[in-house]
DOMI-373137 format. One record per residue (C-alpha): residue number from 1; residue in three letters; chain; x, y, z. Coordinates in steps of 0.05 Angstrom, whole numbers, plus 5000, padded with zeros to 4 digits. Layout:
N
{num->NUM | residu->Ala | chaine->A | c1->X | c2->Y | c3->Z}
...
END
This chain:
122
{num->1 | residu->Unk | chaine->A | c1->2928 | c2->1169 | c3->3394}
{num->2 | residu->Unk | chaine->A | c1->2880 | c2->1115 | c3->3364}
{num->3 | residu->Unk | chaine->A | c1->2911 | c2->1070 | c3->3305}
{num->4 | residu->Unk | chaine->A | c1->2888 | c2->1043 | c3->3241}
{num->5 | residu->Unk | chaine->A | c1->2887 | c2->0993 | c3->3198}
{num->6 | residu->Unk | chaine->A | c1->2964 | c2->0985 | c3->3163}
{num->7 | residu->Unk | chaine->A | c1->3003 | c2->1014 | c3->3224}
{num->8 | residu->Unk | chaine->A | c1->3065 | c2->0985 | c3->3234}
{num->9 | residu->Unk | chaine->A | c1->3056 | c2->0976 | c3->3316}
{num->10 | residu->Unk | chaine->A | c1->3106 | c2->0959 | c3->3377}
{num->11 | residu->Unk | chaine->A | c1->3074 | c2->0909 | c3->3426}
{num->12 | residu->Unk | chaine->A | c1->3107 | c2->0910 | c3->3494}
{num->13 | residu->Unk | chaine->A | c1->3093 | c2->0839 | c3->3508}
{num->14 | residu->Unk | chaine->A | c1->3131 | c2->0815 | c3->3441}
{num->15 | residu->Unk | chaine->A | c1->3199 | c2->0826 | c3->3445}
{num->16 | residu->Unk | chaine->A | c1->3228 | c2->0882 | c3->3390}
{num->17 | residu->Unk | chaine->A | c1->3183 | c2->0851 | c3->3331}
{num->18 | residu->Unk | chaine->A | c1->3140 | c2->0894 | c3->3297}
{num->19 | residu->Unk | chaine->A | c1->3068 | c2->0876 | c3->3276}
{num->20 | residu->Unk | chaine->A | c1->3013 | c2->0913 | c3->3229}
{num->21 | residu->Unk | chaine->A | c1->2947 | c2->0927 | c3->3262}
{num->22 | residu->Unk | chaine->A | c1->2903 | c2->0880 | c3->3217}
{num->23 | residu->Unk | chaine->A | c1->2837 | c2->0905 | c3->3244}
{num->24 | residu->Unk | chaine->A | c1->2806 | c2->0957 | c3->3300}
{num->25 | residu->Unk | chaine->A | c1->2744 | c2->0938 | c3->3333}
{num->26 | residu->Unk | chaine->A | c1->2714 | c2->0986 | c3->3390}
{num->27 | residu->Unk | chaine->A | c1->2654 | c2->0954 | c3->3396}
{num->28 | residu->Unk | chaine->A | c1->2664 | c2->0868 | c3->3402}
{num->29 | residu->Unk | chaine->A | c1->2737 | c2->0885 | c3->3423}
{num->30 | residu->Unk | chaine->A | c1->2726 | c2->0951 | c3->3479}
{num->31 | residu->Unk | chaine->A | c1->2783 | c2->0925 | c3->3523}
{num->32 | residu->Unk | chaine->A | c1->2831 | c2->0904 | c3->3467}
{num->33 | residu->Unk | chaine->A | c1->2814 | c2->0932 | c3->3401}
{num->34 | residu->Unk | chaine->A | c1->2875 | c2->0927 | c3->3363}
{num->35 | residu->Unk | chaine->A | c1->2885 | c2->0858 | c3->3325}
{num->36 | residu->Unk | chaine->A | c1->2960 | c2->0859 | c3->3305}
{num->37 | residu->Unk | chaine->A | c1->2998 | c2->0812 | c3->3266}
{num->38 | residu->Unk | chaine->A | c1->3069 | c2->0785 | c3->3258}
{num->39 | residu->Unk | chaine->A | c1->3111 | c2->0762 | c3->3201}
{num->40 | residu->Unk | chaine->A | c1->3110 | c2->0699 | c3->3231}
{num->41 | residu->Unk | chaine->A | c1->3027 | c2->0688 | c3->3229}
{num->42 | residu->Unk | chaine->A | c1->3021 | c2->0701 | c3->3309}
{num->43 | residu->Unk | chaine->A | c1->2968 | c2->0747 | c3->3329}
{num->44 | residu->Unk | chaine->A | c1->2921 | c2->0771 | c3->3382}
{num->45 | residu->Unk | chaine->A | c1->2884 | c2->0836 | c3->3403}
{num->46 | residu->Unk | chaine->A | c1->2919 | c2->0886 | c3->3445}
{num->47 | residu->Unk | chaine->A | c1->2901 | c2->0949 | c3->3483}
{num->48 | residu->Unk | chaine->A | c1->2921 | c2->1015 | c3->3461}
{num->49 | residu->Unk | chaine->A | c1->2970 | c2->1025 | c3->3516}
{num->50 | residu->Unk | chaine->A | c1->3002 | c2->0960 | c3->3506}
{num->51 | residu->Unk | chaine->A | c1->3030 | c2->0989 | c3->3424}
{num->52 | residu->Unk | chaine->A | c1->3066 | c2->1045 | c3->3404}
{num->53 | residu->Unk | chaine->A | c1->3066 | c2->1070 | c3->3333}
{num->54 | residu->Unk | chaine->A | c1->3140 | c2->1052 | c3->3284}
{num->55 | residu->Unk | chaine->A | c1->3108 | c2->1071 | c3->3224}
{num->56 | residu->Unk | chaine->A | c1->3056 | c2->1084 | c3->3175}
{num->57 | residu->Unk | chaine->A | c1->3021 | c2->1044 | c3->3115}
{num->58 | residu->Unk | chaine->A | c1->3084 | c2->1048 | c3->3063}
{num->59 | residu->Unk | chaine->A | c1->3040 | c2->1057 | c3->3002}
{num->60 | residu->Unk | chaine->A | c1->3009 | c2->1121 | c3->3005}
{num->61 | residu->Unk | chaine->A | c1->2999 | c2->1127 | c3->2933}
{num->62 | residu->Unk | chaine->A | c1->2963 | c2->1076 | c3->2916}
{num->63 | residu->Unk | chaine->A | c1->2927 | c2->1052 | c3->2975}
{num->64 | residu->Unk | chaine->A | c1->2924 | c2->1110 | c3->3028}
{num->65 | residu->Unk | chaine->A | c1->2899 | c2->1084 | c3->3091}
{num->66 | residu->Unk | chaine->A | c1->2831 | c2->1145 | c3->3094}
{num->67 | residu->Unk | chaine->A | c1->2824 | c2->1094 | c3->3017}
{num->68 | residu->Unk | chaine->A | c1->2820 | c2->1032 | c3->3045}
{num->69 | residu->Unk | chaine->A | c1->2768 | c2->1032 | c3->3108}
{num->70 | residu->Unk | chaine->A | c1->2729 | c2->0964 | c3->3107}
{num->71 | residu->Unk | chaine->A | c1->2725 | c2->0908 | c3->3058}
{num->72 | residu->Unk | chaine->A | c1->2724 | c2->0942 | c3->3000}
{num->73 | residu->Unk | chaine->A | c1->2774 | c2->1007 | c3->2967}
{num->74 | residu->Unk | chaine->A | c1->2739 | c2->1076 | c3->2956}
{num->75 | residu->Unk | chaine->A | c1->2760 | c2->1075 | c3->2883}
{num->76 | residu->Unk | chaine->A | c1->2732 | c2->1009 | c3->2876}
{num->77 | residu->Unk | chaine->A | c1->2664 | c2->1026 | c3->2906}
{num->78 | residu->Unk | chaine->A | c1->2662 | c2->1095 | c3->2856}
{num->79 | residu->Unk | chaine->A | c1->2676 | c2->1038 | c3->2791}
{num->80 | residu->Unk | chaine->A | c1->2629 | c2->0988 | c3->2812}
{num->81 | residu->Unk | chaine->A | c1->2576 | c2->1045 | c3->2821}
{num->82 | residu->Unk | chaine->A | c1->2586 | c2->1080 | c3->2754}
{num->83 | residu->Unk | chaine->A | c1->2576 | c2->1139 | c3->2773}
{num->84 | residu->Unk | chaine->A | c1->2605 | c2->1204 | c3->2738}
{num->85 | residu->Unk | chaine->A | c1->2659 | c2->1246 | c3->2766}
{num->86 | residu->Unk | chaine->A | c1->2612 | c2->1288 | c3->2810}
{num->87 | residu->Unk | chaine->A | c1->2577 | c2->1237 | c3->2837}
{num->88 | residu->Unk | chaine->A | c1->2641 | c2->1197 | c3->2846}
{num->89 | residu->Unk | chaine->A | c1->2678 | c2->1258 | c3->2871}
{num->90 | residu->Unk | chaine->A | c1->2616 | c2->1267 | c3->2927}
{num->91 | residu->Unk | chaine->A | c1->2626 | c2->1186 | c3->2941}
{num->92 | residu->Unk | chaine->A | c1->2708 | c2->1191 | c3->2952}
{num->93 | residu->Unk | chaine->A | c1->2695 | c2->1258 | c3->3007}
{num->94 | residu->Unk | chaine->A | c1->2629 | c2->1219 | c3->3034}
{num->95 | residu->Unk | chaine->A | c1->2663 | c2->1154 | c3->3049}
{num->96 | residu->Unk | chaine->A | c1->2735 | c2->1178 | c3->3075}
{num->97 | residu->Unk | chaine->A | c1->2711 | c2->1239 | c3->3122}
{num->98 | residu->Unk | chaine->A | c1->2717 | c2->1194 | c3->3179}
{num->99 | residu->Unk | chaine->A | c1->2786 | c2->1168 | c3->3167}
{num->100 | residu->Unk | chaine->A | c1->2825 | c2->1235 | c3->3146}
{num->101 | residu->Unk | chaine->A | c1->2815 | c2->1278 | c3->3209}
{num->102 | residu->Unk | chaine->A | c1->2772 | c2->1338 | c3->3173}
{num->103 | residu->Unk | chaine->A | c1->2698 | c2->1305 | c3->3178}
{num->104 | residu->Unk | chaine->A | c1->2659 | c2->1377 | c3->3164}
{num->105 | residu->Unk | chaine->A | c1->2702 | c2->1397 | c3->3105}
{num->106 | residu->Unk | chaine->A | c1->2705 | c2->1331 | c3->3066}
{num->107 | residu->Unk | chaine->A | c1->2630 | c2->1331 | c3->3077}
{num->108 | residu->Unk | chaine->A | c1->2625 | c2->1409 | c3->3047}
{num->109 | residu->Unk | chaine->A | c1->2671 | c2->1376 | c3->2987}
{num->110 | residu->Unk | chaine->A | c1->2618 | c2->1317 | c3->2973}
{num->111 | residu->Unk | chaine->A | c1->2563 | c2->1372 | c3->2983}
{num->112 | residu->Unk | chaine->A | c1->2594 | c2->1420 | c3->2928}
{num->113 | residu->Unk | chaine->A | c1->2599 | c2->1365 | c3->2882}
{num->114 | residu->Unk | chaine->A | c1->2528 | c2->1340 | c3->2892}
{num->115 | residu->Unk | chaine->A | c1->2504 | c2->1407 | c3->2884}
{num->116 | residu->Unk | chaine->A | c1->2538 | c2->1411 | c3->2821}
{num->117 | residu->Unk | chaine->A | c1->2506 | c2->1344 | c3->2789}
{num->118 | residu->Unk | chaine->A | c1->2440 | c2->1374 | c3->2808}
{num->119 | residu->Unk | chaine->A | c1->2459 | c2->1446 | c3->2775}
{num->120 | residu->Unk | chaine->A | c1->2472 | c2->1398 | c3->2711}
{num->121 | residu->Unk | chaine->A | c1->2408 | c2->1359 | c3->2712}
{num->122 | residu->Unk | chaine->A | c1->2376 | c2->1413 | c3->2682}
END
């Protein structure tokens, strides 16, 4: 099981607190990937088999965790672009499919709304 971003985490080597995994990094972080923080401020990066998952992001409304990959909020992305709803539609499936679990059919979604912008072009 990997974690992401928002997870409410157990760390073995803290006690009972819980702690939200702030950030992943695989790449500058291979050995310890998970940064988790406290309610208290402490944090530090943490192995996989060193957490165990207590809960989810609580607002899955408005900011689902597939949403809210990297700096920036798909939604906000789509409104900065202004773009219409196809092209935003195509955007949304484009920039989640590697957060929700279903790469190939959020990518079939973005391409049956591109191809629909291009069928209105005409």
């Amino acid at each position: 099981m990997s974690f992401i971003q928002g997870d409410w985490v157990k760390w073995n080597g803290y006690g009972q607190e819980p702690a939200c995994v702030t950030e992943v990094d695989h790449i500058n972080h291979a050995e310890t990937p998970y940064h988790i923080q406290f309610d208290n401020g402490d944090a530090c990066w943490v192995a996989r088999e060193e957490i165990f998952l207590i809960g989810q992001p609580s607002d899955v409304v408005n900011s689902p965790s597939h949403y809210t990959k990297g700096e920036f909020e798909v939604i906000d992305i789509i409104e900065d672009a202004e773009v219409g709803y196809r092209l935003g539609n195509a955007l949304k499936y484009i920039l989640r499919c590697e957060h929700k679990g279903n790469k190939k059919q959020d990518l079939e979604k973005a391409i049956w709304y591109l191809k629909r912008e291009v069928e209105n072009c005409k």
